[in-house]
C-alpha positions as CSV (number, residue, x, y, z in Angstrom):
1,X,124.2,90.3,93.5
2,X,124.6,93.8,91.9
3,X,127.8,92.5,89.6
4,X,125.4,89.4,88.3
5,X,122.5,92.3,87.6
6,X,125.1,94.2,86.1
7,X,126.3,91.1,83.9
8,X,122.9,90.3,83.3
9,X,122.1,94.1,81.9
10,X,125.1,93.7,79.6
11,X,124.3,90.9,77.8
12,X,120.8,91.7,77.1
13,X,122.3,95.6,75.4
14,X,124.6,93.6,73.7
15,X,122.0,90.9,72.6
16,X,120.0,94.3,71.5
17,X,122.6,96.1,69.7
18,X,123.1,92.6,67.3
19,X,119.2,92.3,66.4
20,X,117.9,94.2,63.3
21,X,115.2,97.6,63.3
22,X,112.1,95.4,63.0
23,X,113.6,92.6,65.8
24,X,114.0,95.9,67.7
25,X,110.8,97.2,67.6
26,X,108.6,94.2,68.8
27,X,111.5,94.1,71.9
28,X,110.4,97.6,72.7
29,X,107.2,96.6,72.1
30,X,106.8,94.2,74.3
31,X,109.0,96.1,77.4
32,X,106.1,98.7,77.1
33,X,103.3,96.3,77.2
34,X,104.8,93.6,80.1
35,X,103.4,95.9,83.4
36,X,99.8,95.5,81.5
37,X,99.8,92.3,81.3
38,X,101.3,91.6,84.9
39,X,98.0,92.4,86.9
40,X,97.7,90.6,90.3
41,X,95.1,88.2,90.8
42,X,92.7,88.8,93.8
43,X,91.5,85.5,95.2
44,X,90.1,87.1,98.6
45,X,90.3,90.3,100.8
46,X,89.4,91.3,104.3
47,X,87.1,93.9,105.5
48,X,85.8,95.3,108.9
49,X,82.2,96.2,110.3
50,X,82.6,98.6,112.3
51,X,81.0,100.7,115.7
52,X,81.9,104.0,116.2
53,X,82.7,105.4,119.7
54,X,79.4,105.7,121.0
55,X,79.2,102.0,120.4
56,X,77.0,102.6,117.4
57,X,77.0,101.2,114.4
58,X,78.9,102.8,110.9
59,X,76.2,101.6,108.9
60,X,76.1,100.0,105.7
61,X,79.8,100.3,105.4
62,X,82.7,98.1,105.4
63,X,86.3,99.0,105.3
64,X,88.0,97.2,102.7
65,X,91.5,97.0,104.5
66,X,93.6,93.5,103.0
67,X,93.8,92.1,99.6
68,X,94.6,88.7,98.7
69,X,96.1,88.4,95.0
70,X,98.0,85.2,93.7
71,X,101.4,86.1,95.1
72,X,101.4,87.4,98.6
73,X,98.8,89.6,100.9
74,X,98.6,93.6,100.7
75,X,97.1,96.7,102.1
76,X,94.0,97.8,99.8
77,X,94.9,100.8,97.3
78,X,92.2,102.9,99.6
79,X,94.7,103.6,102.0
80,X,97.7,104.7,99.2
81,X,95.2,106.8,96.8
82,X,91.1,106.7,98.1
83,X,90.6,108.6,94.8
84,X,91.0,106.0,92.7
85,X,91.4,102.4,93.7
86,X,89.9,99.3,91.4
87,X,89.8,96.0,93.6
88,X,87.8,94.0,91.1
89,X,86.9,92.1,94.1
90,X,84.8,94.7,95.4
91,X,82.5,93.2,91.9
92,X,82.4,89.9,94.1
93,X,79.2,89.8,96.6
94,X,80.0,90.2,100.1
95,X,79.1,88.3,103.7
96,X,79.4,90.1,107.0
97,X,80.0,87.4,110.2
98,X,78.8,88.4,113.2
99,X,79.5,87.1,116.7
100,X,77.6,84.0,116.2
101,X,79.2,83.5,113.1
102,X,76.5,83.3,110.6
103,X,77.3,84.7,107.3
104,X,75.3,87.8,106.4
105,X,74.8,88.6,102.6
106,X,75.7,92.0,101.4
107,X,76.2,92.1,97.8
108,X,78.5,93.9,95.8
109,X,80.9,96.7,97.3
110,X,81.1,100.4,96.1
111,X,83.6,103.4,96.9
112,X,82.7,105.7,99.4
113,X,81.6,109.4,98.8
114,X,83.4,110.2,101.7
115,X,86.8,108.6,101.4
116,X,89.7,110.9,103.9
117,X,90.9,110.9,107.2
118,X,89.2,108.6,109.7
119,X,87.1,107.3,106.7
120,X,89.8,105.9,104.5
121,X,89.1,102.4,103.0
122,X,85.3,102.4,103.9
123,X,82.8,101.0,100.8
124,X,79.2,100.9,100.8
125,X,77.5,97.5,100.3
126,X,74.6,96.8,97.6
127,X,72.4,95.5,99.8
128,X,71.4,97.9,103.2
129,X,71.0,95.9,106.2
130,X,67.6,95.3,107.4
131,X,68.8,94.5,110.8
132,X,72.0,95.3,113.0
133,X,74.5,92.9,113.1
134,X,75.6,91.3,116.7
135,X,78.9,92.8,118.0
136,X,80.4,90.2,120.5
137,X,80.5,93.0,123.7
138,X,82.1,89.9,125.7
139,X,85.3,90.5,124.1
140,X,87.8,93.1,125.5
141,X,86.9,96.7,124.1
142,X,89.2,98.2,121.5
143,X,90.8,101.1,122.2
144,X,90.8,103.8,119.2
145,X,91.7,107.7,119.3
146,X,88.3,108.6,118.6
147,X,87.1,106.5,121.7
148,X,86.1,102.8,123.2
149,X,84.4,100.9,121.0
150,X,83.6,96.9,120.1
151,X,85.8,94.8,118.5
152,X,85.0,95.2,114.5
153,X,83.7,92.2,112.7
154,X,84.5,90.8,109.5
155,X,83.8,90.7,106.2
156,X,85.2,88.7,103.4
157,X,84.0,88.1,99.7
158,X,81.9,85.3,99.3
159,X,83.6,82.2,98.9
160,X,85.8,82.8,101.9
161,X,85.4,80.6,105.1
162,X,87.1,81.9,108.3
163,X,88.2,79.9,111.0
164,X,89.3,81.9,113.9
165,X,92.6,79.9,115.9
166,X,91.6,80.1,119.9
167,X,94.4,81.2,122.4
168,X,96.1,78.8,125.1
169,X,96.5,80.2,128.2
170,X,100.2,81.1,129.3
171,X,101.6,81.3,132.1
172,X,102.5,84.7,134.3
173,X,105.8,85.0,132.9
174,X,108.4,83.5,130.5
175,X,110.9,80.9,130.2
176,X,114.6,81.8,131.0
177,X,115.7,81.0,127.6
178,X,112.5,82.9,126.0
179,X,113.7,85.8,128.6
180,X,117.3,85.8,127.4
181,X,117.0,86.0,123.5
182,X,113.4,88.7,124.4
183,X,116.0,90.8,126.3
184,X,118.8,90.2,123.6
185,X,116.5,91.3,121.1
186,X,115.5,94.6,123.2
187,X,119.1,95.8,123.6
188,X,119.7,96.1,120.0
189,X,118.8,99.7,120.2
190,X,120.7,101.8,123.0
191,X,118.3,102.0,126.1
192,X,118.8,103.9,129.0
193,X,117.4,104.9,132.4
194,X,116.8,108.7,133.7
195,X,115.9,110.2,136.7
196,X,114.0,114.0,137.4
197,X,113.1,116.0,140.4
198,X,109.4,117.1,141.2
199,X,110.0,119.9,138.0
200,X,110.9,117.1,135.8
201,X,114.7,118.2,135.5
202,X,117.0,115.6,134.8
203,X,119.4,114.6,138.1
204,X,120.7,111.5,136.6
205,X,121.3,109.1,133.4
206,X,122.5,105.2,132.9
207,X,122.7,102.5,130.7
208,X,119.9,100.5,130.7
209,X,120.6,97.2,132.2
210,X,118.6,93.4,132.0
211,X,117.0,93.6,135.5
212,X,115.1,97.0,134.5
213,X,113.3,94.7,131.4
214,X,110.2,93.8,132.3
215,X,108.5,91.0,130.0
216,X,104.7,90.3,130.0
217,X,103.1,87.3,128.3
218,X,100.3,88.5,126.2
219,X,98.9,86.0,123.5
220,X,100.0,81.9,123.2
221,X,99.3,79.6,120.8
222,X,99.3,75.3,120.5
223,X,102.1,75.3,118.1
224,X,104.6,77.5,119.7
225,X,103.7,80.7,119.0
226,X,103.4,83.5,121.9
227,X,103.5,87.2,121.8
228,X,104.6,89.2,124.5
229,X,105.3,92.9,125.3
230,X,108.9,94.1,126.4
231,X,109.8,97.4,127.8
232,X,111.6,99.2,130.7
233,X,108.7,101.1,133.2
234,X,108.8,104.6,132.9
235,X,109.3,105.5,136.7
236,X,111.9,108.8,135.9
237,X,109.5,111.5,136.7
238,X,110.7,113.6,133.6
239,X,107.2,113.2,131.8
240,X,108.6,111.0,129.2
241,X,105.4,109.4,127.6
242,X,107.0,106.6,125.4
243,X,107.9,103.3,127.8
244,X,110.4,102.0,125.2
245,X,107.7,99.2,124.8
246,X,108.2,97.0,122.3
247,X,105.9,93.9,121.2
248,X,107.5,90.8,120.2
249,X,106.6,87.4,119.0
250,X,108.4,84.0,119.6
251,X,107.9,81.3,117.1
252,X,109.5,78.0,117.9
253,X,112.4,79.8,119.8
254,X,113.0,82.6,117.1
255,X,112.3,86.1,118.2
256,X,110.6,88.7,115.8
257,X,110.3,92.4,116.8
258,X,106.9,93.6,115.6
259,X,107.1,97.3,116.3
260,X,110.3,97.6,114.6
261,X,108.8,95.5,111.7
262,X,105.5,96.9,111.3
263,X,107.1,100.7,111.1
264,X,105.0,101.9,114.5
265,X,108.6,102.4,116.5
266,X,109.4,105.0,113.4
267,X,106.4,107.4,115.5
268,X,108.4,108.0,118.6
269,X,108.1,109.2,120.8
270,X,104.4,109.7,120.7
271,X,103.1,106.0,122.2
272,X,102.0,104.0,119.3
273,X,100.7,100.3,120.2
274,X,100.0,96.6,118.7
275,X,97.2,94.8,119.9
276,X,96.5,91.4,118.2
277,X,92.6,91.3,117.6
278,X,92.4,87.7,116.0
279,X,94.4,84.8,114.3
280,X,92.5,83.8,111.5
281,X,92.8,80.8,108.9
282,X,91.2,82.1,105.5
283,X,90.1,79.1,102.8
284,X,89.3,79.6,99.3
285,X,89.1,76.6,96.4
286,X,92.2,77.9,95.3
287,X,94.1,78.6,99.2
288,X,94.4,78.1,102.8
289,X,96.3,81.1,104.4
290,X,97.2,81.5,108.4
291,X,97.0,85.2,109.1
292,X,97.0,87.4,112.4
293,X,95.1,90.8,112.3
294,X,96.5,93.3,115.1
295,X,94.9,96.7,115.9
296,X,97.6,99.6,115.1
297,X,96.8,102.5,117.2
298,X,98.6,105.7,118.4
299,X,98.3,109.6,118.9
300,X,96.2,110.7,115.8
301,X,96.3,106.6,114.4
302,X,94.2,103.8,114.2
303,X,94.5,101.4,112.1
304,X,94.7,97.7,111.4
305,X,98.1,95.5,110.8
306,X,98.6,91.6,108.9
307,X,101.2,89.3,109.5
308,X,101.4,85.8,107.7
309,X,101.9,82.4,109.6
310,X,105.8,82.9,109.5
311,X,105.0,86.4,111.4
312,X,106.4,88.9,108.9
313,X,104.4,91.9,108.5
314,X,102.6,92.1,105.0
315,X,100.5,95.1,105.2
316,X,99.8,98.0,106.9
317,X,96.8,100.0,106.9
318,X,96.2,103.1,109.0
319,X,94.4,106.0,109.0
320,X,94.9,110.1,110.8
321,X,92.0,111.7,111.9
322,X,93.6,115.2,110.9
């Protein structure tokens, strides 16, 4: 690949050095001018309504988190420079869906005053809501560094209708063959077991072995897709707070490490975690996208993660609180 790129890079100087001053100028011309006329079209976007800790409402707010453009998915400039990021979709008006899933009109989206830390990403909406919309509290609390809270809800430009892909029950643990390539997949780091006395001083030290994994089923799907979290226990006594854990997803009998992936193993040893939220199906007039939206959360981290139908990670978009 480099020797074609270098081939490539000749012929074009040498295609240069034959052309004449004026030929020359427009090519300049033209190099200089090609990144402003490349600009990404943004078809759709996801943001998220959300409680605080108390279980209160961040009012009027939404944090634009996922951008849509013509090409491929990507985290919102908010969290890569909150001083100055221009989604022209934010121009687009807004809808908020609740739990019932009635779409709520919002209007147009504007920056933030208050645009750091835990606030990164978070817009105000044109139109203040008269009335609180309806968190689903039956759903399983998420777990943030700042506290317990709902589940957010979501926002999307107007436009945008969201289907949300319902879970199949699996069962208590995994096939053998699912077993073997999920272990497989685990032992492509080193791992090892430890043991401590009562002061948490190391007595004794071994390669990790397949009978110490311990595979949980988490999340299913009709078409073959499951998720499922893979890790040793931590039962050494040498205060060790990272597990090892590692979630992974299985899609028609190919295994995909999301921790490694998504970047969250690079916080070691502090525990970072996945948790999927929702799998979504997003249609437009001009697309139909299969996404899933996982919570990112860790010591001093929260944050949300998206992965297309094929289950690579697109974008990642997390937040410090100091």
């Amino acid at each position: 690949m480099r020797a074609c790129l270098r081939c490539l890079l000749h012929m074009l100087l040498d295609f240069y050095m034959l052309c004449n001053m004026k030929f020359k100028f427009f090519i300049c011309l033209f190099v200089l001018l090609l990144p402003f006329g490349v600009v990404a079209k943004e078809l759709t976007a996801i943001g998220f309504v959300e409680a605080d800790a108390d279980q209160v409402l961040i009012k009027d707010k939404i944090r634009l988190t996922f951008i849509r453009t013509d090409s491929c998915w990507i985290s919102s400039c908010f969290f890569e420079n909150f001083y100055s990021c221009p989604h022209l979709i934010m121009k687009n008006s807004w809808q908020i869906i609740d739990a019932d899933g009635k779409y709520i009109d919002v209007g147009t989206l504007k920056p933030s005053k208050a645009t750091s830390g835990s606030k990164v990403g978070f817009t105000s909406i044109a139109k203040p809501l008269n009335a609180k919309p309806k968190f689903d509290s039956t759903l399983q609390s998420r777990y943030t560094w700042a506290g317990t809270t709902y589940p957010p809800l979501l926002a999307v430009p107007k436009g945008t209708h969201v289907e949300i892909i319902q879970p199949v029950t699996m069962k208590g643990s995994a096939e053998q063959k699912i077993k073997d390539k999920l272990v497989k997949q685990y032992f492509r780091k080193k791992r090892t077991v430890c043991k401590c006395d009562s002061n948490e001083t190391l007595i004794s030290e071994r390669d990790a072995k397949s009978s110490d994994v311990v595979i949980k089923p988490l999340v299913g799907y009709k078409d073959n897709v499951s998720f499922y979290e893979v890790l040793i226990p931590d039962t050494s006594g040498c205060g060790i707070l990272d597990d090892g854990m590692e979630l992974m997803a299985v899609k028609n009998g190919k295994v995909v490490n999301l921790t490694e992936s998504s970047g969250m193993a690079d916080d070691r040893p502090t525990t970072t975690a996945m948790t999927l939220f929702n799998r979504y199906v997003f249609s437009t007039k001009e697309l139909q996208d299969t996404v899933y939206v996982f919570f990112a959360g860790g010591y001093n981290l929260d944050g949300y993660i998206l992965l297309d139908s094929e289950l690579n990670v697109r974008a990642v978009s997390t937040w410090n609180y100091h």
